[in-house]
SERO-4910 file (N, C-alpha, C, O; in steps of 0.05 Angstrom, whole numbers):
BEGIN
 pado doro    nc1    nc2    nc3   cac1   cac2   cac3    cc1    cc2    cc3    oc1    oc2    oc3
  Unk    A   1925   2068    771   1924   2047    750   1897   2033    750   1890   2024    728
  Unk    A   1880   2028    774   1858   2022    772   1836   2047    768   1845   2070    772
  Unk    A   1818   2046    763   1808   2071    750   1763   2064    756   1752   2046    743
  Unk    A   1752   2077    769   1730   2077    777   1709   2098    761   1711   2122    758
  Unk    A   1692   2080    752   1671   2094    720   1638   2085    737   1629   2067    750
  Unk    A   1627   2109    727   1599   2110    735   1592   2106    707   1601   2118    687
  Unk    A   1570   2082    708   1565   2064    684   1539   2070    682   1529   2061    703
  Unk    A   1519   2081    669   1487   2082    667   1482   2057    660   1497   2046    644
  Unk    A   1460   2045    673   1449   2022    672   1438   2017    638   1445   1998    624
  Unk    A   1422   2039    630   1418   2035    610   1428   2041    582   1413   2042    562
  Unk    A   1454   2045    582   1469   2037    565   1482   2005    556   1498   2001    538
  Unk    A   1472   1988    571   1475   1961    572   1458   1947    562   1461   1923    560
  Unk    A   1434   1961    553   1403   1944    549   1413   1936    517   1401   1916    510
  Unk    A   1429   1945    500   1429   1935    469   1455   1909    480   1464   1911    502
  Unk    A   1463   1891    465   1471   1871    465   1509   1879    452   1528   1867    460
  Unk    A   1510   1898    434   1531   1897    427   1538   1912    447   1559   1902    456
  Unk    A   1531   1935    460   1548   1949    481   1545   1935    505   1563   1942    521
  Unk    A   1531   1919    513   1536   1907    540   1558   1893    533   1576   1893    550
  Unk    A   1564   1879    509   1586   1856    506   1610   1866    510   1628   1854    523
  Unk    A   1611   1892    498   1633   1909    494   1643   1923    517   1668   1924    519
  Unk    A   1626   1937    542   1634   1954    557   1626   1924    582   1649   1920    589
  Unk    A   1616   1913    591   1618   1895    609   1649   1870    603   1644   1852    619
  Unk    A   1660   1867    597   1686   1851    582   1715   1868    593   1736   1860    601
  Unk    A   1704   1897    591   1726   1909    592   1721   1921    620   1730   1944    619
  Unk    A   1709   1916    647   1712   1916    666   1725   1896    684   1723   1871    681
  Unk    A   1736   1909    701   1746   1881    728   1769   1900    731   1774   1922    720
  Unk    A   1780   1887    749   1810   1894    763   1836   1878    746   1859   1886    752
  Unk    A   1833   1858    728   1851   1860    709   1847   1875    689   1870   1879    679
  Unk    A   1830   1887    676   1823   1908    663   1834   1927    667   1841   1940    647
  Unk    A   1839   1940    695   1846   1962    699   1815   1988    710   1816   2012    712
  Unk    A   1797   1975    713   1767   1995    708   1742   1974    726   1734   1952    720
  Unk    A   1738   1991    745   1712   1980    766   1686   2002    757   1684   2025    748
  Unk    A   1668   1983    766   1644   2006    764   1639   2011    788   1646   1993    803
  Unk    A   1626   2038    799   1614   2048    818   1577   2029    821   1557   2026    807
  Unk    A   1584   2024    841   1552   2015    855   1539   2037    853   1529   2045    874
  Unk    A   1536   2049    836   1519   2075    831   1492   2074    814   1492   2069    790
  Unk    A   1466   2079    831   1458   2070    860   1465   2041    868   1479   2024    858
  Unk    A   1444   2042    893   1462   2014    913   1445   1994    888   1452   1972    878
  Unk    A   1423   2009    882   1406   1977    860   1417   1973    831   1405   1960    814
  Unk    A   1444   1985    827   1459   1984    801   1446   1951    788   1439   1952    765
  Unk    A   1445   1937    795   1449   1915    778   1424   1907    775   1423   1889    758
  Unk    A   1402   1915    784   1373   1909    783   1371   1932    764   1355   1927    746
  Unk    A   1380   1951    761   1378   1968    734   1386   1962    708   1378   1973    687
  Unk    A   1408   1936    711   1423   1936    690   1401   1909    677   1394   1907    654
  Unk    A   1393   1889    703   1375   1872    689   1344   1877    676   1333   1864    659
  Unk    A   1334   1903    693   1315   1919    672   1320   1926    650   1303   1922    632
  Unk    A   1344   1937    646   1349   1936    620   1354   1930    597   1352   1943    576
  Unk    A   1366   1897    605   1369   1884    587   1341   1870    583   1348   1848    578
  Unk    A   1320   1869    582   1296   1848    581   1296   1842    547   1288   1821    537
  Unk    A   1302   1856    538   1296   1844    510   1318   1823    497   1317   1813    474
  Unk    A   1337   1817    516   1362   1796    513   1356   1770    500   1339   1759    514
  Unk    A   1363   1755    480   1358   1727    472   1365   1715    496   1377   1726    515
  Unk    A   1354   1677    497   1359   1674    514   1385   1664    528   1389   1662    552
  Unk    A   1405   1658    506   1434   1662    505   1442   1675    516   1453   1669    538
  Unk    A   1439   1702    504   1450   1733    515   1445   1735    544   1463   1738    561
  Unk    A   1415   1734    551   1412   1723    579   1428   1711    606   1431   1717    630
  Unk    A   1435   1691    587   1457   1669    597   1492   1686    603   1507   1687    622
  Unk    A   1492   1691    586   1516   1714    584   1511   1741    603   1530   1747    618
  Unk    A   1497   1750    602   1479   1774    619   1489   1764    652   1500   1780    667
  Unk    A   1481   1732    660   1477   1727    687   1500   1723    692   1507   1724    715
  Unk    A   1521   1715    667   1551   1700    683   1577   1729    685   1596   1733    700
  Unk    A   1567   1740    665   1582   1774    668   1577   1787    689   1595   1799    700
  Unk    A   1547   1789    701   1539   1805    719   1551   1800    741   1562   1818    755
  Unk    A   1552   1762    748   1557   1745    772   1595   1758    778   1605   1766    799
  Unk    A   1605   1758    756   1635   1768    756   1633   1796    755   1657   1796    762
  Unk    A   1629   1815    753   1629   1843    764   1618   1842    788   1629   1855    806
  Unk    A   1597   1831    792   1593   1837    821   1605   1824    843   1595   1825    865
  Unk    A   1631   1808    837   1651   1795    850   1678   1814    852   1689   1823    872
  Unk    A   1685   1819    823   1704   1820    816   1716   1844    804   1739   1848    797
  Unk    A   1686   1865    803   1687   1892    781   1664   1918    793   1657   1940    786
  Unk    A   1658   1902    810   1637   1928    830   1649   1931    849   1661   1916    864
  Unk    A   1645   1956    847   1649   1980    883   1633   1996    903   1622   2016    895
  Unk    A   1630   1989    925   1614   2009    938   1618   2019    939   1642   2022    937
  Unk    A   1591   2052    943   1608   2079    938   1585   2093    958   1564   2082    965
  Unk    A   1595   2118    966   1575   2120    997   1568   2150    973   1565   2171    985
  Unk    A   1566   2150    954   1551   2177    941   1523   2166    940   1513   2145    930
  Unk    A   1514   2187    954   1469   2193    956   1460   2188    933   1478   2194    917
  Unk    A   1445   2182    924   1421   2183    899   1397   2193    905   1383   2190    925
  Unk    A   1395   2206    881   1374   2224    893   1344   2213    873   1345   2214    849
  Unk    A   1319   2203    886   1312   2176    855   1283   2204    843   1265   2200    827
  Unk    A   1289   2226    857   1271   2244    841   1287   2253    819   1277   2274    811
  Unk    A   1314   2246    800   1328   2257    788   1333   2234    770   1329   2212    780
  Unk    A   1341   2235    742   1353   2208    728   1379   2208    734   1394   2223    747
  Unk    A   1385   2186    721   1417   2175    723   1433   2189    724   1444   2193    745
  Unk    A   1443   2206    698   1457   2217    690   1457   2242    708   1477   2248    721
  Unk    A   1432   2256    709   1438   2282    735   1449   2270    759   1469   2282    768
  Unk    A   1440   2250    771   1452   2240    800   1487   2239    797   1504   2248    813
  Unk    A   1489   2228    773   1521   2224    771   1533   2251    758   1556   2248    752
  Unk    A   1525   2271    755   1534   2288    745   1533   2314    765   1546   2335    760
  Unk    A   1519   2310    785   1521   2313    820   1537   2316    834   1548   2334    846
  Unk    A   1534   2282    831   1559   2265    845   1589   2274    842   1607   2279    859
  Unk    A   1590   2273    814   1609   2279    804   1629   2307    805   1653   2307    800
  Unk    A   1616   2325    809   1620   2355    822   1639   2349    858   1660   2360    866
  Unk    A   1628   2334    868   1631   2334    898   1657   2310    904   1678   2310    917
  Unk    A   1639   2286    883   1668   2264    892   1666   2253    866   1649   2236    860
  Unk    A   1689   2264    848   1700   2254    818   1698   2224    821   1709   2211    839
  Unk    A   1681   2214    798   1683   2188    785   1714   2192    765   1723   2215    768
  Unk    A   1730   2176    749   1747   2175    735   1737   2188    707   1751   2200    691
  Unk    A   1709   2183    707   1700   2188    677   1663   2168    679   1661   2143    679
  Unk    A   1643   2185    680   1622   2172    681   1615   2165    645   1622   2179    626
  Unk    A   1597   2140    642   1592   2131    617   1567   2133    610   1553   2124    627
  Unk    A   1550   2144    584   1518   2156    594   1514   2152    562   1530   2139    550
  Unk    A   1493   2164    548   1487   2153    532   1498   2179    499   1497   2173    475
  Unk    A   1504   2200    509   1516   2223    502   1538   2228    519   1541   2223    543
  Unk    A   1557   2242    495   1591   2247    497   1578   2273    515   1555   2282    510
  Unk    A   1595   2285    535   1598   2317    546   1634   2316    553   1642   2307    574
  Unk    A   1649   2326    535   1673   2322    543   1683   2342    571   1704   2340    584
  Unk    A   1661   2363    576   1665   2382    588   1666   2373    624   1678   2382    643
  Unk    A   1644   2345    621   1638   2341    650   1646   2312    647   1635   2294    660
  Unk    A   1667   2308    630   1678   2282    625   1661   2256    625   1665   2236    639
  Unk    A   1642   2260    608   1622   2236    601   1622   2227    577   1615   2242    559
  Unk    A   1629   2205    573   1638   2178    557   1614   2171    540   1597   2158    554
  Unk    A   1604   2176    506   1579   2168    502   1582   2136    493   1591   2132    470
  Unk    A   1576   2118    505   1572   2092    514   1580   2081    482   1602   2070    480
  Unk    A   1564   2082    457   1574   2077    434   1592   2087    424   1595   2079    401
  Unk    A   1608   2105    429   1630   2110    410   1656   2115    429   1669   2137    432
  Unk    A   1661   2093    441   1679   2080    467   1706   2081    449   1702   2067    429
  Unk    A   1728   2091    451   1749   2070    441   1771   2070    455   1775   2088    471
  Unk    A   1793   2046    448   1819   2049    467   1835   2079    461   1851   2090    476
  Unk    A   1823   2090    433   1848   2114    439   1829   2135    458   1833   2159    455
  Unk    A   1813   2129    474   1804   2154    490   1816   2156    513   1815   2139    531
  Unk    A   1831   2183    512   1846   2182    541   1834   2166    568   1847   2151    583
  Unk    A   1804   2171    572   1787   2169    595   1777   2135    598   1774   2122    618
  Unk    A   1775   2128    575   1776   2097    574   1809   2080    578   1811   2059    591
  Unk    A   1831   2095    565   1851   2087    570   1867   2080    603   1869   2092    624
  Unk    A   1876   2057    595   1881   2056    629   1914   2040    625   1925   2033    604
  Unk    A   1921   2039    646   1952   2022    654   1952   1998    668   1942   1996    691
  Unk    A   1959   1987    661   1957   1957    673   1980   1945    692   1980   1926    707
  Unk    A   1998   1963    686   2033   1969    693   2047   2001    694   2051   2018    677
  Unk    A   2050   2000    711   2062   2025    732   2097   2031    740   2113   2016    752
  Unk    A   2099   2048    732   2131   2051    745   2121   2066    774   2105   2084    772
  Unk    A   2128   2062    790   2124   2089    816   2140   2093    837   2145   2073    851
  Unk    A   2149   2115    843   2159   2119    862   2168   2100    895   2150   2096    912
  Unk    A   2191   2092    898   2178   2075    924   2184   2088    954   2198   2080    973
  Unk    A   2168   2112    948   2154   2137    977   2130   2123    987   2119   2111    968
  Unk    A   2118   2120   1010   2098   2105   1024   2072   2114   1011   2053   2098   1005
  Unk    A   2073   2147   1008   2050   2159    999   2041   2145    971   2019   2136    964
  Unk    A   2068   2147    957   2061   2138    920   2047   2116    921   2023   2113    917
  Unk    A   2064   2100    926   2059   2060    935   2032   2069    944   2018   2061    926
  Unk    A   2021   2077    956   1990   2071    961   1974   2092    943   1960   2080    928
  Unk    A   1973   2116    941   1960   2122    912   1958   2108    894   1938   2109    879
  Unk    A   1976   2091    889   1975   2079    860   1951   2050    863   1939   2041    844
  Unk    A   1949   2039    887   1929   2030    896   1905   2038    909   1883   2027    906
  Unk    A   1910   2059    925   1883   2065    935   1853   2062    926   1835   2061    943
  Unk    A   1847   2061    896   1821   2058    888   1809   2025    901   1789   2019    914
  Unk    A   1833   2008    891   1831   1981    898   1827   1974    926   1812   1956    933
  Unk    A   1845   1992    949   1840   1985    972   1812   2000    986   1798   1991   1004
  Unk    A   1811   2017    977   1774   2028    990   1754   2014    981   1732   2018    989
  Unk    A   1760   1990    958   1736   1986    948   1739   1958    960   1718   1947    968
  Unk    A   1759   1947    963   1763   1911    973   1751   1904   1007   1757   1916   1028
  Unk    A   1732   1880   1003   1724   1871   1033   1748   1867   1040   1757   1883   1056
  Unk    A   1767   1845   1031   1779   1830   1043   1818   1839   1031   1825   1838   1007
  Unk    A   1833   1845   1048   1864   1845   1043   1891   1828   1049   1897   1818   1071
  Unk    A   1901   1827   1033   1932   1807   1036   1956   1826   1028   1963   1831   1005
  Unk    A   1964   1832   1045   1985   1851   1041   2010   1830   1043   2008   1818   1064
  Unk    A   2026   1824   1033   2050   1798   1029   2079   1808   1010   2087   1813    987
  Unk    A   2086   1809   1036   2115   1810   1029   2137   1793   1053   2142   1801   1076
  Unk    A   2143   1776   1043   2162   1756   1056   2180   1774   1073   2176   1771   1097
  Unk    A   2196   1792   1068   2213   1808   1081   2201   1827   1105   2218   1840   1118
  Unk    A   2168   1829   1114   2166   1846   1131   2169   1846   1152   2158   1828   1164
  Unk    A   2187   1868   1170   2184   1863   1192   2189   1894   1210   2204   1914   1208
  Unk    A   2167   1887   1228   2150   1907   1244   2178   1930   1256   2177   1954   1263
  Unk    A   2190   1920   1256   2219   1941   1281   2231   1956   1253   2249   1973   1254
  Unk    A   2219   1946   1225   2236   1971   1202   2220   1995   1200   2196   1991   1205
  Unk    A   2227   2021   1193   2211   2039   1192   2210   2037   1159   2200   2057   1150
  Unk    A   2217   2021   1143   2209   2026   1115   2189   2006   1108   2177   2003   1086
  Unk    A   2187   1991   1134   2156   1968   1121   2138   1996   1139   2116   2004   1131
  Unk    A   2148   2004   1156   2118   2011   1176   2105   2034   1164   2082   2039   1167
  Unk    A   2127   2051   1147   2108   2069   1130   2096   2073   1106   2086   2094   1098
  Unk    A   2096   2044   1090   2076   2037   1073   2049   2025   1084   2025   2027   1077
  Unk    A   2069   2003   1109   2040   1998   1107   2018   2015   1133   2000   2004   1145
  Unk    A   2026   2039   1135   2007   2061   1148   1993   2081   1129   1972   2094   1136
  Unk    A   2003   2083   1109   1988   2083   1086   1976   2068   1071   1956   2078   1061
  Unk    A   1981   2047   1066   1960   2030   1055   1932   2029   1071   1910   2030   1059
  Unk    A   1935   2027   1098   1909   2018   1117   1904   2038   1115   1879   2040   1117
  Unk    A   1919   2072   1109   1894   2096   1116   1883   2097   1081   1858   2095   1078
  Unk    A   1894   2099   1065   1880   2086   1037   1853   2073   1039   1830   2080   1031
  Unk    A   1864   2048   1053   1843   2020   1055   1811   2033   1074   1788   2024   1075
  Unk    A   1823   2059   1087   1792   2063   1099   1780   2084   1095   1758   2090   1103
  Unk    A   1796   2098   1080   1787   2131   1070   1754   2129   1054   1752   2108   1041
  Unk    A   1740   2139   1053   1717   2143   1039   1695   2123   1031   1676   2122   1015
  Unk    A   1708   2106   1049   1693   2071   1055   1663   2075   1064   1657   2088   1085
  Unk    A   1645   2066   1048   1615   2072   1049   1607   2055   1087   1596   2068   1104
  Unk    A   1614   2029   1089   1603   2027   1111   1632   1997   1118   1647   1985   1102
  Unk    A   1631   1995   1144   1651   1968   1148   1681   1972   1141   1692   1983   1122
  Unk    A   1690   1961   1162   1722   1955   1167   1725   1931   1149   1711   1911   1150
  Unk    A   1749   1936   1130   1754   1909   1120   1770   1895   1137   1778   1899   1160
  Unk    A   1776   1872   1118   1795   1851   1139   1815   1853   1122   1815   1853   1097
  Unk    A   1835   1854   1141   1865   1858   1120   1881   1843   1146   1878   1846   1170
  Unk    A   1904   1824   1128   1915   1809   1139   1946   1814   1123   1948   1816   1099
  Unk    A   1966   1815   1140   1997   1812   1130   2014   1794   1133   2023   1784   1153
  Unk    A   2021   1787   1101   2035   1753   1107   2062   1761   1101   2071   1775   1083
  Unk    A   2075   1747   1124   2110   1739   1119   2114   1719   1129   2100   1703   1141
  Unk    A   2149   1721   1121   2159   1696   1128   2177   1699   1152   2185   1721   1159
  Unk    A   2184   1670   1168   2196   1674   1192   2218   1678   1191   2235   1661   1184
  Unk    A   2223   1700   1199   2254   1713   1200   2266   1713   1232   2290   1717   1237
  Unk    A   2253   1710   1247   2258   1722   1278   2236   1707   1296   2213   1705   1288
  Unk    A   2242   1701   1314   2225   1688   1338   2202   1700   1340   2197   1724   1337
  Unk    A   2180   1673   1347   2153   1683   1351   2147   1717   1369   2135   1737   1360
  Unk    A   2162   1712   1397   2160   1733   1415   2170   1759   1399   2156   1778   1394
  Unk    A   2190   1756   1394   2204   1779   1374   2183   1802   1369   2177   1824   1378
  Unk    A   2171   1779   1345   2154   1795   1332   2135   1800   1337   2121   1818   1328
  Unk    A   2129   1785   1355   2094   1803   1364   2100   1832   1381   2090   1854   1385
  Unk    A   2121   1817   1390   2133   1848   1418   2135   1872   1395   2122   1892   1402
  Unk    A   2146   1872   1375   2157   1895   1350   2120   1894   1341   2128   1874   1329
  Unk    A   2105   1895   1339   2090   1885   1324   2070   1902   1344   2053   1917   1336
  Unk    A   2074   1899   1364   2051   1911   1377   2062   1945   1392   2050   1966   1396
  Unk    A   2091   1937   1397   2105   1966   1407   2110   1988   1384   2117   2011   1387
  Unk    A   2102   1973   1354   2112   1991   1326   2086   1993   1313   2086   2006   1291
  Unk    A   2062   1984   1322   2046   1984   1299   2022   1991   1309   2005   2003   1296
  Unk    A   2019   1982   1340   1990   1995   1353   1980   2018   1342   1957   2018   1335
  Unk    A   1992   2036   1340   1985   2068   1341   1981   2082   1318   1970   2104   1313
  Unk    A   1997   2059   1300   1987   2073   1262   1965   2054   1251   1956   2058   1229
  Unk    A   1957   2031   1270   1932   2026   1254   1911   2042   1255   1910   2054   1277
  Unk    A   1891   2046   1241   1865   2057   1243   1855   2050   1271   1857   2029   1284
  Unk    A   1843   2073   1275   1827   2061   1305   1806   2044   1295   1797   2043   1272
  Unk    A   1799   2031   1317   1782   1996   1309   1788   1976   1286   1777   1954   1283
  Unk    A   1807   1989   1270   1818   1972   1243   1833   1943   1269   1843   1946   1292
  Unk    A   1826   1916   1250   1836   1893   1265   1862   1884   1243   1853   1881   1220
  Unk    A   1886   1880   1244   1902   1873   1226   1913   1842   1238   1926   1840   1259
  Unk    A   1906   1820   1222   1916   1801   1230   1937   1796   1211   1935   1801   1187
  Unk    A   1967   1780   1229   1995   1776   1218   1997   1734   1225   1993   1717   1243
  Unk    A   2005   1735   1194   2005   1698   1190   2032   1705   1176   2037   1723   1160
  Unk    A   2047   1686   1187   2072   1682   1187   2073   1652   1175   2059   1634   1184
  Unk    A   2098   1649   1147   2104   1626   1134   2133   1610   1137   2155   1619   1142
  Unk    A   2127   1589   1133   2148   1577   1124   2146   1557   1098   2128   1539   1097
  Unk    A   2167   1561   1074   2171   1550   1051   2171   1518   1061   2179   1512   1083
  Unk    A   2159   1493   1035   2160   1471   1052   2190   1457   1039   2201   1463   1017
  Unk    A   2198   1442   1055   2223   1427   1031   2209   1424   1000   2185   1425    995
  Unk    A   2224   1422    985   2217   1418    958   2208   1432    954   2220   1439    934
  Unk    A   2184   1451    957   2165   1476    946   2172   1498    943   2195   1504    946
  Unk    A   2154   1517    935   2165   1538    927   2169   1562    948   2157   1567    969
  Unk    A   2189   1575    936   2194   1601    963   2179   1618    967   2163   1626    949
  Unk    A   2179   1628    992   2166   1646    998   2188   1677    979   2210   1686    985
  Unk    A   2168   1685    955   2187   1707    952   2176   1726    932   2197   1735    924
  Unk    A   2162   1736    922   2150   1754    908   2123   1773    928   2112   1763    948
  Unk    A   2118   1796    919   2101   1808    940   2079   1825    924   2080   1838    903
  Unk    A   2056   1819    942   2034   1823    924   2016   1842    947   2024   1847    970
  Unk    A   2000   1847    939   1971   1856    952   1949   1851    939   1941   1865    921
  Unk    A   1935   1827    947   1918   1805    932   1889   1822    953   1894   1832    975
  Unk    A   1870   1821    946   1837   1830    960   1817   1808    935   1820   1796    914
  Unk    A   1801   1814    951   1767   1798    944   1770   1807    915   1763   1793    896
  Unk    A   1778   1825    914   1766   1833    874   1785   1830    859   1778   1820    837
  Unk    A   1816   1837    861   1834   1828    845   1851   1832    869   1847   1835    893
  Unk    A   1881   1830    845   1910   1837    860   1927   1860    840   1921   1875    821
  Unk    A   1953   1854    856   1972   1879    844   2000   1858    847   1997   1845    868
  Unk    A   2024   1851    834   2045   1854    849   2066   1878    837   2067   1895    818
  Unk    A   2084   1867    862   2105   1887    859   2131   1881    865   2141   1868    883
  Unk    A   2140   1891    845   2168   1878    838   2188   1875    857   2199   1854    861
  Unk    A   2195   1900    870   2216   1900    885   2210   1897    923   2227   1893    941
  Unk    A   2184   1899    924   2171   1901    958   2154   1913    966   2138   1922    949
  Unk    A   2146   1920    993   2119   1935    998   2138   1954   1025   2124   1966   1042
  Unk    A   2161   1956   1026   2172   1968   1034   2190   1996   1023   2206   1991   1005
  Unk    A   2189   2012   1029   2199   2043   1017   2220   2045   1016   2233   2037   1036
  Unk    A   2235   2055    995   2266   2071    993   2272   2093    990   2259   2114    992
  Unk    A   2306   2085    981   2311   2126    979   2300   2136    957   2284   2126    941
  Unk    A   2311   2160    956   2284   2180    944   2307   2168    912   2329   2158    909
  Unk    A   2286   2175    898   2295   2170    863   2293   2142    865   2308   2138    846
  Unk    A   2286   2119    873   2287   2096    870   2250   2095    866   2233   2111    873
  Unk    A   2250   2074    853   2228   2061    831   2211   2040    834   2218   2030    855
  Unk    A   2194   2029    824   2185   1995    832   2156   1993    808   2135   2007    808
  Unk    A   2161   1977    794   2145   1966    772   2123   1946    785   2129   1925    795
  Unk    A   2097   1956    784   2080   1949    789   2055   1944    769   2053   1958    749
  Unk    A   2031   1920    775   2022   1907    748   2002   1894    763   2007   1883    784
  Unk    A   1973   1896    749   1951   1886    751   1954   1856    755   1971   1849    738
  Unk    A   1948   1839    767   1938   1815    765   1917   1796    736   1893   1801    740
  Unk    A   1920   1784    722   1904   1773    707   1895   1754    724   1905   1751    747
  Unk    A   1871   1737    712   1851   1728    733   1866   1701    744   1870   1696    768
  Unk    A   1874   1685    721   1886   1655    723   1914   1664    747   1921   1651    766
  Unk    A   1922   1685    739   1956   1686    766   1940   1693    790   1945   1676    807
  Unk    A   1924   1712    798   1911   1719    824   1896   1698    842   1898   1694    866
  Unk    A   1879   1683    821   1865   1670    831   1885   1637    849   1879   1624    869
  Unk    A   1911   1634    830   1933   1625    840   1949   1638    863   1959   1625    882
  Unk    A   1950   1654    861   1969   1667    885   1944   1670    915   1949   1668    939
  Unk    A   1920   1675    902   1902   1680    924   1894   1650    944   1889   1647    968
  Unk    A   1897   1629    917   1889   1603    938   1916   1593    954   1911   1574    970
  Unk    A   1938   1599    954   1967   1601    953   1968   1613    986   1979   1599   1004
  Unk    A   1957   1639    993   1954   1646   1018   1937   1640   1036   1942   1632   1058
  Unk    A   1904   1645   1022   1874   1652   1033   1864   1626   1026   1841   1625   1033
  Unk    A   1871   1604   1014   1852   1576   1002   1852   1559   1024   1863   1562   1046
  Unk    A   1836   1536   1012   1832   1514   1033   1867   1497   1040   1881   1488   1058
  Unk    A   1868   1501   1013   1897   1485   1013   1928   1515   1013   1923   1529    994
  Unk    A   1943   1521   1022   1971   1530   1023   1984   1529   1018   1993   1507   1026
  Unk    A   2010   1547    995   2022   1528    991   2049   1523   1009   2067   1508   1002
  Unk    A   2049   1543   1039   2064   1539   1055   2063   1527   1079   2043   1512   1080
  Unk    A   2074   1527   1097   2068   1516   1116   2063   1539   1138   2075   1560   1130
  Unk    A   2048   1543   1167   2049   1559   1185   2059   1540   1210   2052   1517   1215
  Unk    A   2076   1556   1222   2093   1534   1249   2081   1549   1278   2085   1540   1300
  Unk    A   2066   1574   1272   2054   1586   1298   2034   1599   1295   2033   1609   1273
  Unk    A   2010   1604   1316   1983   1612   1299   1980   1645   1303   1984   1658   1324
  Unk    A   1974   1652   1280   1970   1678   1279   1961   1695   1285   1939   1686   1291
  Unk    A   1959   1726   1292   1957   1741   1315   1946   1769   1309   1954   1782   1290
  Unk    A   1929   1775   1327   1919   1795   1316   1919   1823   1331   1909   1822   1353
  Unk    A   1928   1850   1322   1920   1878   1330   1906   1893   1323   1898   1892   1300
  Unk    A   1898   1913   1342   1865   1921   1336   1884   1959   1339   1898   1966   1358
  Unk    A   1880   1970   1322   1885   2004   1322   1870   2012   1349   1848   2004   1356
  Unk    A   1887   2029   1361   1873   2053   1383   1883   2074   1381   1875   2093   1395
***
C-alpha cells in the first residue's frame, strides 16, 4: 500500500510539475521517493533555480516535508559517470523501484513520463486502505516498504503480550521487514502496551519469548501504559514511525487462516495525534514502571 518511486530531479525544475508530483508524495499519499542519489535534493534545488520567489518559498517548505516525511534511504550505487535515468534504470534491473518517473513514458521498463501523470495510471495508482490477510508474513508485507525506510518505530497494540505465539509472530516479522535491505543503521523500534500482568511477568515472557527472534544487535524497547481516570483508553493499534503511520483495525496479532484486518494510511492531522499521544513531550497515558529494553542475539 505504500509504494517507493525513483523521481528524476529534473523533472521538478518547471513549476506546474513540481506542484503536482511533490503534493502527491508522503506516506499519507501512499508514495515515498527513493534518496536516489544520496544528493537527491541538491538536485532537485538545481533544478528549480528559475522558481519565482514565492515558488521558492513553496520549493523550501515541500522539500522540508519530504525530507521528513516522504524520503527514503536506499543503499542502490550511483554511478555519476552515467545520467539519471541510466543509473535508475540499472538500479532498477537489480532492485525494482515501484515505478521510476523521468522525463519520457517507457512502459516497458515501467517509467512514468513526469507530464502526463494521471490517477488512472495503474503505476501512479496506489491504496490508502487494505484488506489483508491476518498471517504474520501478510501483516508485514503490506508494510514493509514503510518499515525499511523509518528511523524510528511504535509498534502499539494494547493487547500484546510476549507468552502469545500470535503477537510473537508478527512481530518477528515486522523487525525482519524493519531491517531487510536497510542502507546503513539499526532503527529504534519500541512496543507499547497496556498493563495486563505484573511487571516481573512480563519481562520474564519477554525475554524467555523474544530474545532469539529479535534481529541480532536489533535493541527493542517495551513501555507499558495505563489509561488515566477520565481519559481515553488505551485501545486501537497502530504502527506509527518518523515518516508516517498505519492503523489496524482488528490488532498486530495473527489469526486463523481466512480471517482479515482492514488496514489504512494515516493522514497527517490523526498521526501526528496519535504520535504525540505515545512518543511527545506530553502522553496521553500514564506509565506506572520504567521501561525495558532487549537487545537480539
Amino acid at each position: 500500500m505504500l509504494k517507493e518511486y525513483a523521481l528524476d530531479p529534473a523533472c521538478l525544475g518547471e513549476w506546474p510539475a513540481f506542484r503536482y508530483l511533490i503534493e502527491n508524495f508522503g506516506v499519507p499519499q501512499g508514495r515515498l521517493i527513493a534518496k536516489f542519489p544520496s544528493k537527491w535534493l541538491k538536485m532537485v534545488y538545481d533544478s528549480c533555480g528559475s522558481f519565482s520567489f514565492q515558488q521558492k518559498q513553496k520549493l523550501q517548505h515541500e522539500l522540508n516535508r519530504i525530507k521528513k516525511h516522504g524520503l527514503c534511504r536506499t543503499s542502490r550505487p550511483y554511478d555519476g559517470n552515467m545520467d539519471w535515468l541510466e543509473n535508475a534504470l540499472t538500479q532498477h534491473n537489480n532492485h525494482p523501484f515501484h515505478a521510476i518517473i523521468s522525463a519520457e513514458n517507457d512502459a516497458d521498463n515501467q517509467v512514468l513520463a513526469a507530464a502526463e501523470i494521471t490517477e488512472a495510471d495503474p503505476l501512479w495508482g496506489v491504496q490508502r486502505t487494505k484488506v489483508v490477510s491476518r498471517q504474520a508474513e501478510d501483516m508485514a508485507a503490506a508494510v514493509s516498504t514503510l518499515l525499511a525506510a523509518a528511523k524510528h518505530i511504535l509498534l502499539i497494540d494494547p493487547h500484546f503480550g510476549p507468552e502469545n505465539a500470535r503477537h510473537r509472530r508478527p512481530l518477528q516479522a515486522f523487525l525482519r521487514a524493519a531491517v531487510q535491505n536497510r542502507p546503513n543503521g539499526m532503527p529504534t523500534v519500541e512496543v507499547h502496551t497496556q498493563v495486563k500482568s505484573t511487571e516481573k511477568f512480563f519481562r520474564d515472557e519477554c525475554r524467555k519469548e523474544l530474545t532469539n527472534l529479535i534481529p541480532v544487535s536489533l535493541t527493542i524497547r517495551f513501555v507499558r501504559w495505563t489509561a488515566r481516570e477520565g481519559g481515553q483508553p488505551l485501545h486501537n493499534r497502530y504502527i506509527l514511525t518518523d515518516l508516517g503511520g498505519v492503523s489496524f483495525q482488528h490488532g498486530l496479532d495473527d489469526g486463523r487462516a481466512g480471517e482479515t484486518d482492514d488496514i489504512a494510511l494515516l493522514d497527517r492531522e490523526s498521526y501526528e495525534q496519535r504520535w504525540n499521544e505515545y512518543a511527545g513531550g506530553n502522553p496521553a497515558f500514564d506509565v506506572l514502571e520504567e521501561p525495558f529494553e532487549l537487545v537480539g542475539q
